[in-house]
N, C-alpha and C positions, 0 to 999 in steps of 0.2 A: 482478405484474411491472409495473413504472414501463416507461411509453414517450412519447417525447418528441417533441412535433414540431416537427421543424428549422426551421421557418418562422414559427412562432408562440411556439415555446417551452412551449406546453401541455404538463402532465404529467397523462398517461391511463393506468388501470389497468386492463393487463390479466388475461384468465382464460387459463391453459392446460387444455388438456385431452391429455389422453396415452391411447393408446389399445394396451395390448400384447397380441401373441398370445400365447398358456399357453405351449405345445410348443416356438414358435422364439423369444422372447422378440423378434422383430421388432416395432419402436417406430414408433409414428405420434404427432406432437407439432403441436399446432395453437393458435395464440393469437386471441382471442376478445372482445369487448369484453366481454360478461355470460354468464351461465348461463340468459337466460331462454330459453325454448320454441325459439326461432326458431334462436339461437345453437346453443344444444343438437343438435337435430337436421341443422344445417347439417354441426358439425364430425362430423359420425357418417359422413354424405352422402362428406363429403372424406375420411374415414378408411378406407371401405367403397373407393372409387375408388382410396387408395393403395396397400389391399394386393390387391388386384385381384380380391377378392370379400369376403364374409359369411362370419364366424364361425357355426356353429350355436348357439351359446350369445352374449347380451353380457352382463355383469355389471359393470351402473353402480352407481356409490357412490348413497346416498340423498339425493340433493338431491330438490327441489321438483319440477325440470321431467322427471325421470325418476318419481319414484314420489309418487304425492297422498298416500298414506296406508301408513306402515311396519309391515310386522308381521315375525315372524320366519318364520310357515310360509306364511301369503296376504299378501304385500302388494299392496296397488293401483295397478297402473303408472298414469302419466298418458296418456290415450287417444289422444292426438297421438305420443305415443313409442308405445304399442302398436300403433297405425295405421302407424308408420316399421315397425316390427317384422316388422307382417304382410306389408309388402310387399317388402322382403326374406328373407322366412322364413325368419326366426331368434329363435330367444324368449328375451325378458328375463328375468332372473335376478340381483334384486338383493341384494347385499351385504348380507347377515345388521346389524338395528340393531346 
């Protein structure tokens, strides 16, 4: 997504990340400069606050800053999103390669 600023005229690309729950299909929608680590786990932080708690389960697509290494039955969360994880207590569960 292009974003523009009205004062410079720069065109920046953003990331959205959408966050739905299974049951209610209630939508959380966040835009983002990047997908790295820091992004990543901020918009989880603001997605967790909007619905006013933790899913037992999340199930991130296979980017980088979610899982180092994909498998289909173990894959390897990346340890800063596992650490978000634990302290929320709710466990990762990513999206089959």
């Amino acid at each position: 997504m292009a974003v523009v600023n009205p004062d410079t005229g720069e065109i920046r690309t953003a990331q959205v990340f959408v966050a739905v729950l299974g049951a209610s299909n209630y939508t959380f929608a966040c835009a983002s400069w990047s997908q790295k680590q820091v992004d990543w786990l901020h918009v989880h932080v603001k997605a967790f606050e909007f619905f006013g708690g933790v899913p037992q389960i999340v199930v991130p697509d296979n980017l980088k800053s979610a899982v180092r290494k994909t498998h289909r039955y173990e894959p390897e969360i990346n340890p800063s999103y596992q650490q978000l994880a634990a302290h929320y207590q709710t466990a990762i569960v990513p999206a089959r390669p």
